[in-house]
N, C-alpha and C positions, 0 to 999 in steps of 0.2 A: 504494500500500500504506500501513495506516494504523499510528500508533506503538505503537497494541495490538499488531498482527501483527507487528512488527519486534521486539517483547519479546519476544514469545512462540517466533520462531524461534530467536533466539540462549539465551535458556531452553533451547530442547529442544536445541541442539547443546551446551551444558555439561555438560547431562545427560548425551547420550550420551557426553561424552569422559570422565565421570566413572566411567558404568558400564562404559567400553574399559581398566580400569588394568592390565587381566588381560591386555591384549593384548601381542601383542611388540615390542618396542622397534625393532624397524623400522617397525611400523604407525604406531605413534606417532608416527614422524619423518612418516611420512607425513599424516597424520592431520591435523596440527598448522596447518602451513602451509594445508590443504586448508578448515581453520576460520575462520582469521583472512581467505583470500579471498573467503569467503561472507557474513563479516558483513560487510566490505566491500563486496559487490555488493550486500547490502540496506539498508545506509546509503546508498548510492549511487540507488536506486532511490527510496526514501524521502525523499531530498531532491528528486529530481525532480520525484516526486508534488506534496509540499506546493510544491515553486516555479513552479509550473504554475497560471495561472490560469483557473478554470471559468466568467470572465465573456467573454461573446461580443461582440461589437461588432456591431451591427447596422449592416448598407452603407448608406452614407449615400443618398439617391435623387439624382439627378444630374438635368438637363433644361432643355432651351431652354425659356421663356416663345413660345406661338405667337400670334401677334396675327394677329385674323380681321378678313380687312376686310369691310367692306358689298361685297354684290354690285351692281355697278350696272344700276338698274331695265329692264327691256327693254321700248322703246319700243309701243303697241299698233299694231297694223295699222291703216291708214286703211280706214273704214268699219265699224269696230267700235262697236257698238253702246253708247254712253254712258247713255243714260236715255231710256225708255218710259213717255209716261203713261198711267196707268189711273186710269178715273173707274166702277169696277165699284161701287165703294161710293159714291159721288157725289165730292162736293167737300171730303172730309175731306182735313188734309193741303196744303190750298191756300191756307192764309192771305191775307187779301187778294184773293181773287178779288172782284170785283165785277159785275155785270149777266149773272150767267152760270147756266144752270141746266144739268142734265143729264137729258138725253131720249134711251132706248135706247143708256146707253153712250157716249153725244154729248155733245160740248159745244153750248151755244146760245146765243145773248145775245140777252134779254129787248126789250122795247121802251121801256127809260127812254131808249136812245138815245146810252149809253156803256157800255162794256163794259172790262173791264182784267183782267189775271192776270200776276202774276212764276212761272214752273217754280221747283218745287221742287226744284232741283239745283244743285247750286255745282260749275263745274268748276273741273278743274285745269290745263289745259291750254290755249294760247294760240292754237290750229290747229285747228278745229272746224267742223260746219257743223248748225243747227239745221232740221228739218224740221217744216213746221204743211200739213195735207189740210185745206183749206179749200173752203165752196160757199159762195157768197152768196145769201142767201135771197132777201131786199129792199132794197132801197134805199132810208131812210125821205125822207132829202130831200138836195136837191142838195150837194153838197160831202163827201161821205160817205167816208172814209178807215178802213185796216184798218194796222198798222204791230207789225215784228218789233223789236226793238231791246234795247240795252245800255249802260247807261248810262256814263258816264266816269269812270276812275279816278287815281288817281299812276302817273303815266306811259302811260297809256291812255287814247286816244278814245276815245268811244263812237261809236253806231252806229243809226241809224233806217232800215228796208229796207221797204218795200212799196206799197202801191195808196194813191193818193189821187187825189180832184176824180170822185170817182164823181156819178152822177147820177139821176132819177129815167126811166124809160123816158118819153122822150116826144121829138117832132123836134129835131133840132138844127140852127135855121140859120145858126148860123155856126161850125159843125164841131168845136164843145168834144169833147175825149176826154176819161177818164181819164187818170191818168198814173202810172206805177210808175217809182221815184226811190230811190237810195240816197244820202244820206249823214251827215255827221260830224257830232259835238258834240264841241270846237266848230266850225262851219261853214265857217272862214276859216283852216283847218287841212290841207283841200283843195282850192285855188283852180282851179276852172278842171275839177273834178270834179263826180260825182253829177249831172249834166246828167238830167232826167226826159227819160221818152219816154213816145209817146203808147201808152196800152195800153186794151184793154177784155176785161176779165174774165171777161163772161157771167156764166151761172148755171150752169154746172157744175164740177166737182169740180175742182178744183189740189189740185197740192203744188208751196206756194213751200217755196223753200230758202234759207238764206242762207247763207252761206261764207264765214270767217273765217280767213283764212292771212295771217299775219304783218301789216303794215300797212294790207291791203286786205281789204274789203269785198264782196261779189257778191252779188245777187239773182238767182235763177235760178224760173221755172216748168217745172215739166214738162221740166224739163231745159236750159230756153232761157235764155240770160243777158238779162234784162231792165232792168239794171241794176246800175253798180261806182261805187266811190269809195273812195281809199288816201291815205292822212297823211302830210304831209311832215314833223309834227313827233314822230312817235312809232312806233319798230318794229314795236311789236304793236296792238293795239284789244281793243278792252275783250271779258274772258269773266265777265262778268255781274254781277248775276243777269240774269236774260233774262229779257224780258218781253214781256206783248203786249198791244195797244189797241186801242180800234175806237171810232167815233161813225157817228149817223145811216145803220147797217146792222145788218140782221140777218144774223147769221153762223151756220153750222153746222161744229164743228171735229169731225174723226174720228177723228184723231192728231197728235201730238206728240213730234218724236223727237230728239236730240241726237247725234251720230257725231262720231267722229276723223277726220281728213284726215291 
């Protein structure tokens, strides 16, 4: 209640005790006391009002700080598929390819008589195994090698897998084979390792593979291990870039594929 309205009531009760004089002198008694407790209870009310504060406190917000951690990454399944090449547009994309041209979606290499390509993929991962579908067209002259490889890094071997000491068709009298051979850079890294065996190729369709899980090395065709070699000075071996080489053969590539182990 505000100090206007507290005037104004005790105003109008003066009044009326003024316009009661006519009344009788019991009323009055009564009257009297009945007055002075009402302005009392409106002083009384009136101080409450004004000592009453209309200012609100807003709640303060309270709350733990939640700290999100990293989820940790989940491993891929082995044989998930890392990187696929496509040569639908030709050779864009392939920096550094050399002796290589594309015929029907193919790779091929020319007859300068060396050939080379690093995959345009960097992996991340130390457990891998790279696939190339290789045919050998020709064989331009004796000594003719094809080779998967990764070169060596801090704290990583590298790694050279495949066909070498090919030869031109013709008799052999003293029983030369090929030979398909894995191993290391540097060489004396695994002694007593990558032993070559004698292999012959043909002229039809492979997929080598080569296998890279932890210190070791594998050559595989068609599923067969054709050759291994593992580091005695380094856990892992080299994940790339990955490359591939060839001299004195024509090659036909139809794919190239990268997977997790």
């Amino acid at each position: 209640m505000t100090t206007g309205k507290l005037d104004h009531a005790i105003h109008t009760l003066f009044v009326h005790t003024q316009l009661s004089h006519t009344e009788p002198p019991l009323l009055k008694q009564i009257h009297m006391p009945l007055v002075f407790l009402v302005v009392f209870l409106l002083f009384s009310l009136g101080a409450c009002s004004a000592g009453t504060s209309s200012t609100t406190v807003p709640p303060q917000a309270t709350g733990t700080a939640v700290r999100h951690s990293s989820p940790t990454p989940t491993p891929l399944p082995a044989g998930t598929v890392l990187y696929q090449a496509d040569w639908s547009h030709g050779l864009a994309g392939w920096p550094g390819a050399q002796g290589w041209k594309v015929v029907q979606g193919q790779l091929e290499s020319d007859s300068s008589g060396s050939a080379t390509f690093t995959i345009p993929y960097r992996l991340s991962v130390t457990d891998y195994a790279v696939e190339v579908h290789i045919q050998i067209v020709r064989v331009q002259r004796n000594g003719a090698y094809f080779s998967i490889f990764a070169p060596k890094a801090p704290g990583k071997d590298g790694y050279q897998a495949g066909v070498s000491g090919m030869e031109v068709p013709a008799p052999r009298p003293f029983g030369e084979h090929p030979q398909s051979q894995v191993f290391l850079d540097p060489s004396n890294d695994s002694p007593g390792g990558g032993i070559p065996q004698d292999y012959e190729p043909g002229s039809g369709w492979h997929t080598y593979r080569v296998e890279v899980k932890g210190n070791e090395a594998s050559l595989l065709d068609d599923g067969v291990q054709i050759g291994s070699a593992s580091s005695q000075q380094t856990d892992v071996l080299s994940n790339g870039p990955i490359g591939f080489s060839s001299k004195l053969v024509i090659l036909r590539v139809s794919n190239i594929g990268i997977l997790m182990l």
